[in-house]
Backbone bond lengths (Angstrom), bond angles and torsions (degrees), N, CA, C in turn:
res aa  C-N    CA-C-N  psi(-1)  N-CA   C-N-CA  omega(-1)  CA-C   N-CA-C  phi
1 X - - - 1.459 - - 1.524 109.19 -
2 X 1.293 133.46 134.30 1.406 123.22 -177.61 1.601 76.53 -111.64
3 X 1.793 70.61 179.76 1.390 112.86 -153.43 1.552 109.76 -110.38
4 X 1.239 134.76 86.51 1.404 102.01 170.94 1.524 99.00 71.81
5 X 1.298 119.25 42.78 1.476 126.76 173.18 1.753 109.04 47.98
6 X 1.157 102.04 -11.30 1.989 114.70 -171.87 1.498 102.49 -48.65
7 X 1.317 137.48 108.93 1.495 124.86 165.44 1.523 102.91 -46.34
8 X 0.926 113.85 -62.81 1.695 136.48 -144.76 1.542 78.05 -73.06
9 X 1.130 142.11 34.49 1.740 128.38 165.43 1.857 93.01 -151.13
10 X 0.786 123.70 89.47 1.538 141.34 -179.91 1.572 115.78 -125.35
11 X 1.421 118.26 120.10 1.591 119.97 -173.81 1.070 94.46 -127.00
12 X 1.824 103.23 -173.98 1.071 94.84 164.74 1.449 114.13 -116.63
13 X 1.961 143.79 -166.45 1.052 109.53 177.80 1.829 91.85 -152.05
14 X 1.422 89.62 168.35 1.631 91.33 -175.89 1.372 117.83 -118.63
15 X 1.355 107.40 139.44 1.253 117.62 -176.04 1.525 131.51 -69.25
16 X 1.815 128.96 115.79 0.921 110.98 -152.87 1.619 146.08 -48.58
17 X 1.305 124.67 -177.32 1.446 100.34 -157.12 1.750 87.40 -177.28
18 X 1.576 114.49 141.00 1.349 131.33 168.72 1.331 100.64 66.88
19 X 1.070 113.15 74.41 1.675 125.56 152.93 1.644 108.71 -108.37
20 X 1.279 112.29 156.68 1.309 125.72 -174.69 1.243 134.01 -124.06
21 X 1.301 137.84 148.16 1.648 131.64 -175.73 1.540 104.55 -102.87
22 X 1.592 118.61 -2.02 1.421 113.47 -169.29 1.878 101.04 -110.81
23 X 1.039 120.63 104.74 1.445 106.18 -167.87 1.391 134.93 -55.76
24 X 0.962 139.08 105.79 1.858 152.64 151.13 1.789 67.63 115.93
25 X 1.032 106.79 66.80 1.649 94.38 148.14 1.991 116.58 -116.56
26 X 1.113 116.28 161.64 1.530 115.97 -172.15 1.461 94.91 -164.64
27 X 1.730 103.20 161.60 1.317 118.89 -173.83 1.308 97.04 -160.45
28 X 1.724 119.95 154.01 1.419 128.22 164.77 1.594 105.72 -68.93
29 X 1.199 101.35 156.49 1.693 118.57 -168.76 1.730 98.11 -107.96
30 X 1.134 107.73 155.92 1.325 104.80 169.10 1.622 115.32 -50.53
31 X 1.123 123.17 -18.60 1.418 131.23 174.26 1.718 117.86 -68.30
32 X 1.308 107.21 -42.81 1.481 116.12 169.36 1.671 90.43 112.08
33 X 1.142 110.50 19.34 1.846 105.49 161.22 1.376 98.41 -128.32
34 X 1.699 99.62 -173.24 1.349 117.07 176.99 1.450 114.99 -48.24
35 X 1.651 123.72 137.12 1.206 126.16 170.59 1.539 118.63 -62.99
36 X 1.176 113.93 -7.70 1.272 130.90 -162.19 1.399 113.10 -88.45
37 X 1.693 107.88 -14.53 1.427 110.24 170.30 1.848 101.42 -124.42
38 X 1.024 108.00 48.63 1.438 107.97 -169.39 1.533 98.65 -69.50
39 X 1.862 132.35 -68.99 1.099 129.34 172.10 1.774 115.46 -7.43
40 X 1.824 104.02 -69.87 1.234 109.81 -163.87 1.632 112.65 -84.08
41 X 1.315 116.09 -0.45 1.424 124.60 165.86 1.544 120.24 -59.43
42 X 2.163 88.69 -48.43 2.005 103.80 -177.91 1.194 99.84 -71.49
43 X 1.292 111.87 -6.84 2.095 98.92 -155.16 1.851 83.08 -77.13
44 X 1.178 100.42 -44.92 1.871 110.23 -144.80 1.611 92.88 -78.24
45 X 1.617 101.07 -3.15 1.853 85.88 -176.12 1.205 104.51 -96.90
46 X 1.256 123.23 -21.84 1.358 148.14 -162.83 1.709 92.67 -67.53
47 X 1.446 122.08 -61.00 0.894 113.92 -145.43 2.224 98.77 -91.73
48 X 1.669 80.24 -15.99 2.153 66.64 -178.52 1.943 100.04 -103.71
49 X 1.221 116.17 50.46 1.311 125.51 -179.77 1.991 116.38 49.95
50 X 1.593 111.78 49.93 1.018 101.28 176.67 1.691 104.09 -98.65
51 X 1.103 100.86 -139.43 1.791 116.92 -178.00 1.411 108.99 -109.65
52 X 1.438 115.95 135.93 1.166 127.24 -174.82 1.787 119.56 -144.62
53 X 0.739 134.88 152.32 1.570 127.92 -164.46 1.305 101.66 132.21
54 X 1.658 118.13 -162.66 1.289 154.57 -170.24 1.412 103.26 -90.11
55 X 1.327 130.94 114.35 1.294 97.70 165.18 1.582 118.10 -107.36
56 X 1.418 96.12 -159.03 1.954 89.02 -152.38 1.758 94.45 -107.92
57 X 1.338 116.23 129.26 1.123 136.05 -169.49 1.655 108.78 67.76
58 X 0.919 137.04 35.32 1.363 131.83 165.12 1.612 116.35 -70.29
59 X 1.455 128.87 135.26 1.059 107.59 -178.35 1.819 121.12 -97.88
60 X 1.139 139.44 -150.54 1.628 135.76 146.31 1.407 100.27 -126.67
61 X 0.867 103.93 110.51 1.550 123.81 179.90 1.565 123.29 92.40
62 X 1.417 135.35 -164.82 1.642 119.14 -162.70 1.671 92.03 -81.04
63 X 1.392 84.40 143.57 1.419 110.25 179.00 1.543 104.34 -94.53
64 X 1.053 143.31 8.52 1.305 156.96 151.38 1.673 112.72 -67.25
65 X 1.731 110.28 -34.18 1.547 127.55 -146.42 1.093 112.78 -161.28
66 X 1.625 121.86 53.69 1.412 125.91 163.90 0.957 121.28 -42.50
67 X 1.372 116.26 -48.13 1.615 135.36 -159.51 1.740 90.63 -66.87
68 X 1.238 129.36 -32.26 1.556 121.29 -156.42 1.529 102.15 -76.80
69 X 2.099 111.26 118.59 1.365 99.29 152.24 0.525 169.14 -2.77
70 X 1.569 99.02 -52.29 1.492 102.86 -169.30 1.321 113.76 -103.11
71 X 1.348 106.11 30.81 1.730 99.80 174.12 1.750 92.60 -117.28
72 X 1.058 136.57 55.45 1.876 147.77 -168.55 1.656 101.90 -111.57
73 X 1.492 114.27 -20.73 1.414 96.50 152.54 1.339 100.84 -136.91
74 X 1.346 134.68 47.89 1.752 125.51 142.26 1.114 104.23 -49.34
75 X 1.421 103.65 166.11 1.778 119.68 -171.76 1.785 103.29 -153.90
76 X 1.734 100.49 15.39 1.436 112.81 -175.94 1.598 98.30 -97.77
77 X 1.295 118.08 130.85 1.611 143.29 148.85 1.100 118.88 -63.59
78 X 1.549 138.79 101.33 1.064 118.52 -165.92 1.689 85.06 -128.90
79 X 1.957 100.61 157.22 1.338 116.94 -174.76 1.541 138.15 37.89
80 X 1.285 144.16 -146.07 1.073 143.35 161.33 1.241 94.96 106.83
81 X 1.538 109.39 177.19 1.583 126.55 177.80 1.589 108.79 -129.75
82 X 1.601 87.11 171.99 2.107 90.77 179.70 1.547 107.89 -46.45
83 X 1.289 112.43 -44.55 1.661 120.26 -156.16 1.422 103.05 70.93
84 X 1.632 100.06 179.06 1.565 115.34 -169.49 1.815 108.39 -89.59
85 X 1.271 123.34 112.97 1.114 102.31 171.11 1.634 122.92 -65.09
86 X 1.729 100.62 151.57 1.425 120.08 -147.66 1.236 146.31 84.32
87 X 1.366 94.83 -5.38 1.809 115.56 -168.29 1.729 96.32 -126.36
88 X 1.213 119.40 95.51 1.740 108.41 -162.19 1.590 79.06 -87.54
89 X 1.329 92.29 172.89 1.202 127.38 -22.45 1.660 136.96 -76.96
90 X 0.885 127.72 138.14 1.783 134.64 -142.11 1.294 96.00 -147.16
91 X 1.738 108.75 153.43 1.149 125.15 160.42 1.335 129.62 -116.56
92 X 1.193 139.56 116.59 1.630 128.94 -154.84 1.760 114.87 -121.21
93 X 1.497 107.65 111.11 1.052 117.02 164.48 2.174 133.52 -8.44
94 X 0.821 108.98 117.80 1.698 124.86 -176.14 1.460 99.85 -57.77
95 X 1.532 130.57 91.57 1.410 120.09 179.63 1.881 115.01 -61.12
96 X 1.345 96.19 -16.13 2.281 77.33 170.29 1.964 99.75 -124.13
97 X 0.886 83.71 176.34 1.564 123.37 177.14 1.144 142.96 -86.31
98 X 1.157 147.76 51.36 1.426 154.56 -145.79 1.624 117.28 -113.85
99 X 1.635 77.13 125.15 1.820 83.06 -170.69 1.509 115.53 -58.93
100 X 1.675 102.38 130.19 1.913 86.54 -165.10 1.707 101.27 -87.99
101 X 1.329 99.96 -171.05 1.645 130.02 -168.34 1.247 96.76 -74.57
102 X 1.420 102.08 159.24 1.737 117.00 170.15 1.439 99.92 -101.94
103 X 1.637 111.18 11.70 1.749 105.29 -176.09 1.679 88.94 -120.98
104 X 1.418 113.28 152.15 1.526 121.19 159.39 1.343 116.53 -123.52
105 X 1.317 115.38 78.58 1.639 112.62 -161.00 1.514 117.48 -97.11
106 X 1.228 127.08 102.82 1.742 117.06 138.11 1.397 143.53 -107.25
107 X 1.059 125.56 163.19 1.589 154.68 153.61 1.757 103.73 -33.48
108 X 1.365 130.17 109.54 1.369 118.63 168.38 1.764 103.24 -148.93
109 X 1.184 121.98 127.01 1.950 95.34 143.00 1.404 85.40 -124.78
110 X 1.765 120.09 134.32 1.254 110.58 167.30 0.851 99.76 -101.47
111 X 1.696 108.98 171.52 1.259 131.51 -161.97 1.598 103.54 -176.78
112 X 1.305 107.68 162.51 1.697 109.44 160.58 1.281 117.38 -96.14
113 X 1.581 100.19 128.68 1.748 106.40 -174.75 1.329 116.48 -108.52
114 X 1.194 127.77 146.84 1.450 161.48 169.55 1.867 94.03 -15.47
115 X 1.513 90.04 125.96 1.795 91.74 -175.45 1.593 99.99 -107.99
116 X 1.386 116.63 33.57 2.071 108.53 -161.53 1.794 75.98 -99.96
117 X 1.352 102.78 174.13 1.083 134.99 -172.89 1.641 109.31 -54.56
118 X 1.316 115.80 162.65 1.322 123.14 179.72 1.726 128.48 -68.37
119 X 1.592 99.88 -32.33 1.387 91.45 -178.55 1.616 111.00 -92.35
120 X 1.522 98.34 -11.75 1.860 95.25 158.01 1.416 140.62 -58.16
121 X 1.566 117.01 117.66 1.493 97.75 -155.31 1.653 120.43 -74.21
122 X 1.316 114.58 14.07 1.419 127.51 159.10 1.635 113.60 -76.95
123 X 1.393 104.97 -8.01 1.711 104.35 179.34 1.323 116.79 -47.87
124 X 1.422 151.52 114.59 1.379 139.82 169.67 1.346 114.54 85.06
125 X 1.317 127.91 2.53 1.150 136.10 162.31 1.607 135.65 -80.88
126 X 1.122 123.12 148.87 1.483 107.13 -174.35 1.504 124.05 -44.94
127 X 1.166 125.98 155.56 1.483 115.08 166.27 1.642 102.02 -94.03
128 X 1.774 114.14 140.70 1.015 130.55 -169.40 1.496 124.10 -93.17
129 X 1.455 105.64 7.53 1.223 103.03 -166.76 1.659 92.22 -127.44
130 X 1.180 129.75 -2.48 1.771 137.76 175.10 1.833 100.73 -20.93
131 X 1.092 88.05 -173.00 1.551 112.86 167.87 1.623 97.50 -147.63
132 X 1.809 86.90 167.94 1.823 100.14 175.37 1.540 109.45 -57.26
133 X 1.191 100.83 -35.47 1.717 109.05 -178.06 1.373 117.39 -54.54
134 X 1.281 97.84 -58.46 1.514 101.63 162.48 1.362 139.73 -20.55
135 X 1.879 92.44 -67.62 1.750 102.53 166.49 1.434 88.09 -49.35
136 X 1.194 120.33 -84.98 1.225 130.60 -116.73 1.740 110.62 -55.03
137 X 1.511 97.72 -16.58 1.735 111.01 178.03 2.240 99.93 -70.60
138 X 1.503 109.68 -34.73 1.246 108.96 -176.18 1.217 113.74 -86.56
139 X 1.364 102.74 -12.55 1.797 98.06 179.09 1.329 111.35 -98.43
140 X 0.675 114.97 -8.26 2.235 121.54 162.51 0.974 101.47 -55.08
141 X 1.578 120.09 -62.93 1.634 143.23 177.84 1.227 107.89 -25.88
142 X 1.514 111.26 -75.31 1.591 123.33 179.58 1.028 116.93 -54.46
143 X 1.303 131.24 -60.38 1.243 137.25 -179.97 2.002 111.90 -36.84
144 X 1.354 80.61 -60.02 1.775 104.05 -171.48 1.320 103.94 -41.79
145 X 1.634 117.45 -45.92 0.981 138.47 -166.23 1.806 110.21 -68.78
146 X 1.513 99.28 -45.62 1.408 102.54 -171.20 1.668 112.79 -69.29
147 X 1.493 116.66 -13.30 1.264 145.05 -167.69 1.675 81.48 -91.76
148 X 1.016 139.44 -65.64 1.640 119.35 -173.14 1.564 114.11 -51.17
149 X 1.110 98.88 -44.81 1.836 100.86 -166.59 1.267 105.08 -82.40
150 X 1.103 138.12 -24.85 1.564 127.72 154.42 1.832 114.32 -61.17
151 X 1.045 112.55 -41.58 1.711 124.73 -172.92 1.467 98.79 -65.51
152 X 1.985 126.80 -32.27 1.090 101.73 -170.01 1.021 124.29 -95.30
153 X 1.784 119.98 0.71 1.570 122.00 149.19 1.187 119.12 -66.60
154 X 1.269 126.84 16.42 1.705 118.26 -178.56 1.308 87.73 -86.46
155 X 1.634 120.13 -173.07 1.372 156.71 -176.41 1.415 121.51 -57.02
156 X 1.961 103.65 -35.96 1.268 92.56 168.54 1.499 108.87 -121.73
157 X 1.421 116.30 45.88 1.560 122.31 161.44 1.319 127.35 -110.12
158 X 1.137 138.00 170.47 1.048 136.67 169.37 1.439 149.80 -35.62
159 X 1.242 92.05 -20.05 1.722 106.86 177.35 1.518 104.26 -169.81
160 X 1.396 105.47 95.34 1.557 136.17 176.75 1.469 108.33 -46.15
161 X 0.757 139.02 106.93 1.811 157.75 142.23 1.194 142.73 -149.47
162 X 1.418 82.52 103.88 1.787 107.41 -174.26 1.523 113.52 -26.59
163 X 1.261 109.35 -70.43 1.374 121.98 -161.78 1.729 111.40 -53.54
164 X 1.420 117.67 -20.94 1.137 144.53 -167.31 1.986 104.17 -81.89
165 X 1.879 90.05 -79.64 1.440 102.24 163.83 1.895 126.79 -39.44
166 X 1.569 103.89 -21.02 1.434 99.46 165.32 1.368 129.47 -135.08
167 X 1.254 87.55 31.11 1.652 104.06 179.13 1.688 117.42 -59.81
168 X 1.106 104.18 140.45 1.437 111.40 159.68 1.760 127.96 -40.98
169 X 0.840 137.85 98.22 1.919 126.65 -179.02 1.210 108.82 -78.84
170 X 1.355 114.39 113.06 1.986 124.97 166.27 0.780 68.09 -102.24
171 X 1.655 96.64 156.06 1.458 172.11 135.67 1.388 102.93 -76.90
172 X 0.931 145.65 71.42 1.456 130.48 -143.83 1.355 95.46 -92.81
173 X 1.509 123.88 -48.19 1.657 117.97 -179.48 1.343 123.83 -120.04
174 X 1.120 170.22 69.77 1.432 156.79 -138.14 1.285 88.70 -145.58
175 X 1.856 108.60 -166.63 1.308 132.69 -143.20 1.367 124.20 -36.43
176 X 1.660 161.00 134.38 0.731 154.37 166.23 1.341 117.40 -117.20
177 X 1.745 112.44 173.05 1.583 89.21 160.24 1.459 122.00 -145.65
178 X 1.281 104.77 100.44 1.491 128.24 168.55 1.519 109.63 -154.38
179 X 1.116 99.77 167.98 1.634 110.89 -152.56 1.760 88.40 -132.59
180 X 1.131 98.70 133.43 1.701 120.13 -170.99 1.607 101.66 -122.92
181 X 1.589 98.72 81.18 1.892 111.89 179.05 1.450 86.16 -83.37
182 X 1.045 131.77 20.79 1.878 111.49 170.05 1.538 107.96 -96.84
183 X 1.104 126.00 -5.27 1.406 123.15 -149.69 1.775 95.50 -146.72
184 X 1.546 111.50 -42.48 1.804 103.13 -175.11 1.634 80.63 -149.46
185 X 1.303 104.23 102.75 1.399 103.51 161.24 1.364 129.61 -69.27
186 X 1.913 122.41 -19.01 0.985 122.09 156.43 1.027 139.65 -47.75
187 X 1.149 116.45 -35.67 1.534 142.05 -151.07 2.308 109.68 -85.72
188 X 1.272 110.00 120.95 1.325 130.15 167.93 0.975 110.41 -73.64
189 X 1.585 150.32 141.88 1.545 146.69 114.76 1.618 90.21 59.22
190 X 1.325 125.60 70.11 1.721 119.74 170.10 1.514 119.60 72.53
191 X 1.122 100.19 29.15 1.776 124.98 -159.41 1.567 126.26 38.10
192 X 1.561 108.54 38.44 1.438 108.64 -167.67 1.645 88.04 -129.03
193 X 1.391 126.02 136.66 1.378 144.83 140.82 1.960 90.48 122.59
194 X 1.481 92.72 161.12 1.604 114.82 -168.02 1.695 99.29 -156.71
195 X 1.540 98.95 91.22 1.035 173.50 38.68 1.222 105.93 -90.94
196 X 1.875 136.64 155.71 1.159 113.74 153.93 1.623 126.39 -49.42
197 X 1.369 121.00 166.31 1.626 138.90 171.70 1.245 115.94 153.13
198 X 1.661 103.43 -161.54 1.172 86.27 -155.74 1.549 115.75 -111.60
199 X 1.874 99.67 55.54 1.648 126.17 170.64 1.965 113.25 -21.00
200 X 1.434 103.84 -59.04 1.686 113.77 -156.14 1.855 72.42 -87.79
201 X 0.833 150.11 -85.13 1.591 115.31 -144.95 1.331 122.97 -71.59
202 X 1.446 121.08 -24.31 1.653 106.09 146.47 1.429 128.41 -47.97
203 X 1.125 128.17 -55.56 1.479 117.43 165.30 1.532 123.61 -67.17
204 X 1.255 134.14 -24.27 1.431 125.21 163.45 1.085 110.56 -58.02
205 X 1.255 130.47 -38.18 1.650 138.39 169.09 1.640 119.43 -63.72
206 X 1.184 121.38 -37.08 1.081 115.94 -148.64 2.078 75.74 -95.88
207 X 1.631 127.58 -48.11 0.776 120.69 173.35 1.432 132.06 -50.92
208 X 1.472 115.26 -36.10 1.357 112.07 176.06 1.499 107.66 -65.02
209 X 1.243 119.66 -31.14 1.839 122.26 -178.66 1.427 105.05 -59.96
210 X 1.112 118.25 -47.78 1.684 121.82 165.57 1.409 126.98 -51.31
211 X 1.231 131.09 -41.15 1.585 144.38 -144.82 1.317 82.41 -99.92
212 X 1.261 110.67 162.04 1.822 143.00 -179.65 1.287 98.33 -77.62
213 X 1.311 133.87 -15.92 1.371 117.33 167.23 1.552 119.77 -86.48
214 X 1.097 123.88 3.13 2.016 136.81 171.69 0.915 83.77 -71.15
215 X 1.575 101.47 144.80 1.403 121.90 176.25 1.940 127.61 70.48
216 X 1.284 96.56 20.89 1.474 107.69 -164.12 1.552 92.31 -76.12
217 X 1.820 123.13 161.25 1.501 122.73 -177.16 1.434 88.41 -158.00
218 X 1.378 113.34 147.91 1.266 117.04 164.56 1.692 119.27 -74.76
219 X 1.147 120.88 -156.69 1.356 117.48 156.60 1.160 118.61 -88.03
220 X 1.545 128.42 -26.93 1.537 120.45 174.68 1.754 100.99 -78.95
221 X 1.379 134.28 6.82 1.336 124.52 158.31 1.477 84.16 114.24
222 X 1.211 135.71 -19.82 1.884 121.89 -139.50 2.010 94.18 -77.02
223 X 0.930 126.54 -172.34 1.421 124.35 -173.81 1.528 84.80 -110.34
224 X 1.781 92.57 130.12 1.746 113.62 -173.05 1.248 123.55 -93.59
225 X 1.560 115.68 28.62 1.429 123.90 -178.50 1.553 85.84 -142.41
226 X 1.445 88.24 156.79 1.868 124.47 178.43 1.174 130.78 -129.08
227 X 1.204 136.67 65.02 1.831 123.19 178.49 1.070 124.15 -90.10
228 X 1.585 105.31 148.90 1.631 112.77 -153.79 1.642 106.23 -140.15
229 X 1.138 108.27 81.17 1.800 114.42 -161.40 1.979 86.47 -68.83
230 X 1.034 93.78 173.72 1.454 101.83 175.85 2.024 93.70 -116.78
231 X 1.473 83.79 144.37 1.969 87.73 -167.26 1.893 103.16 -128.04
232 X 0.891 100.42 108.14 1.747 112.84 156.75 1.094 139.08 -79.55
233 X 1.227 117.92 72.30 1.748 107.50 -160.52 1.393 123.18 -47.75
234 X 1.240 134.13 -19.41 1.310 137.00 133.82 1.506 157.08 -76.59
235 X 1.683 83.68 41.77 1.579 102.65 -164.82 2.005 109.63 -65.37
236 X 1.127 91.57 156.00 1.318 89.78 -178.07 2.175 122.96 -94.08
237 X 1.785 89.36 -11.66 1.402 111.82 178.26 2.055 120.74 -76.73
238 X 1.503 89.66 -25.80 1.566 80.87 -165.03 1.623 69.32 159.15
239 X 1.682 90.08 157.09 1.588 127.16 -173.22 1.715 100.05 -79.78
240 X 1.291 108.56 130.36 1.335 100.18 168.22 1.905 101.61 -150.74
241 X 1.585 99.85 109.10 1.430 125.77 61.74 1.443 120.89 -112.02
242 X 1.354 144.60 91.43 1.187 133.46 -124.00 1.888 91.63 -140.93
243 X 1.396 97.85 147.59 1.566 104.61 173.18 1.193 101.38 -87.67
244 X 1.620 108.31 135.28 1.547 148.05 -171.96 1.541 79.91 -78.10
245 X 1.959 123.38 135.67 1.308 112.45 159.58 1.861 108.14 -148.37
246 X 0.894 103.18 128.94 2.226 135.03 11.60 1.084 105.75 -74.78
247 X 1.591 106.30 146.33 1.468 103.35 153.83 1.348 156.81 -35.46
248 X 1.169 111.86 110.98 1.568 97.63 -171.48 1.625 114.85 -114.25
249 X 1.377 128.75 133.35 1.181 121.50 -165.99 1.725 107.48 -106.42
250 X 1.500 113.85 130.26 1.539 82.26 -173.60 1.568 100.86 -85.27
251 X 1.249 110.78 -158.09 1.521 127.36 -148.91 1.664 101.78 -125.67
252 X 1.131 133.08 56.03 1.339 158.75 -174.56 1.752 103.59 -51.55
């Protein structure tokens, strides 16, 4: 993913991960943050020699409340331990060391997804009929979330790295607007809003202004978050580069 068009600033980034069908729900990850950034948790362990794998007893969805419905299309990992290696399922330590990025980038539009059964092809997919509110209750979540896993490389977390603790946060891909009837004909603008518009970036916005990650700064002062909608100039949802209305400004 570059940076600010910068060759010479290239990371890598993770694909989204821990969305939910039960609303403002969250759980610790085997990592000891939000499940909600689990993807970009393994990515970042991966690369400064932590543990990565399956872990052993982790559940998908609250581990309090298997039995509950409405977690039938969560896509959140919640808890578990390393386990024993050799005995899967296990998670096994990164034998090198690599100096990490000053970027922590993933892929997200949250949203609440479709709780019907698995072989339905609405399984795990956005729900199409949401509101901005909606997002905007899951994008606190994420956000909040992305604000733990940066906080727990600081000084008084678990695994100290600077470069980590003040990294930049992409957003590297989220809401767009065109509608892909080749693949989910159900599906609106990223399968979120009823009518199409532009539902998922009003609430990613209005949510990131809420979440503990607004207002993020590096140490040279610069504003420590990045979003990077993906843009079609021939979208079929709404004009983009297009004014959000009302305006909403995020909180940089």
């Amino acid at each position: 993913m570059y940076y600010y068009n910068d060759m010479m600033r290239v990371t890598h980034s993770a694909q989204g991960s821990g969305q939910s069908s039960k609303p403002d729900f969250d759980c610790p990850s085997v990592y000891g943050v939000s499940a909600r950034v689990h993807s970009l948790s393994a990515m970042l362990a991966a690369i400064t020699a932590g543990y990565i794998g399956l872990p052993l007893n982790g559940v998908v969805g609250d581990p309090e409340h298997p039995e509950d419905p409405q977690h039938l299309g969560t896509t959140m990992l919640c808890g578990g331990t390393v386990g024993v290696p050799g005995s899967p399922p296990f998670m096994f330590q990164v034998p090198y060391y690599f100096s990490p990025p000053t970027i922590a980038d993933t892929h997200q539009s949250p949203c609440l997804l479709n709780n019907v059964p698995g072989e339905n092809p609405l399984h795990g997919r956005c729900v199409t009929t949401q509101s901005s509110e909606d997002v905007r209750r899951e994008a606190v979540k994420f956000f909040d979330g992305a604000k733990q896993l940066l906080d727990s490389f600081g000084p008084s977390g678990g695994h100290y790295e600077p470069n980590l603790y003040n990294a930049m946060f992409m957003l590297g891909e989220t809401y767009n607007n065109s509608i892909d009837g080749s693949k989910y004909p159900l599906e609106t603008c990223e399968g979120v809003g009823s009518p199409p518009g532009p539902v998922g970036p009003n609430g990613l916005v209005a949510g990131f202004n809420q979440s503990a990650l607004a207002g993020r700064r590096l140490p040279s002062g610069w504003p420590g978050v990045t979003v990077r909608p993906w843009h079609y100039p021939n979208g079929k949802c709404y004009q983009a580069p297009g004014q959000i209305n009302p305006p909403i400004q995020a909180t940089w």
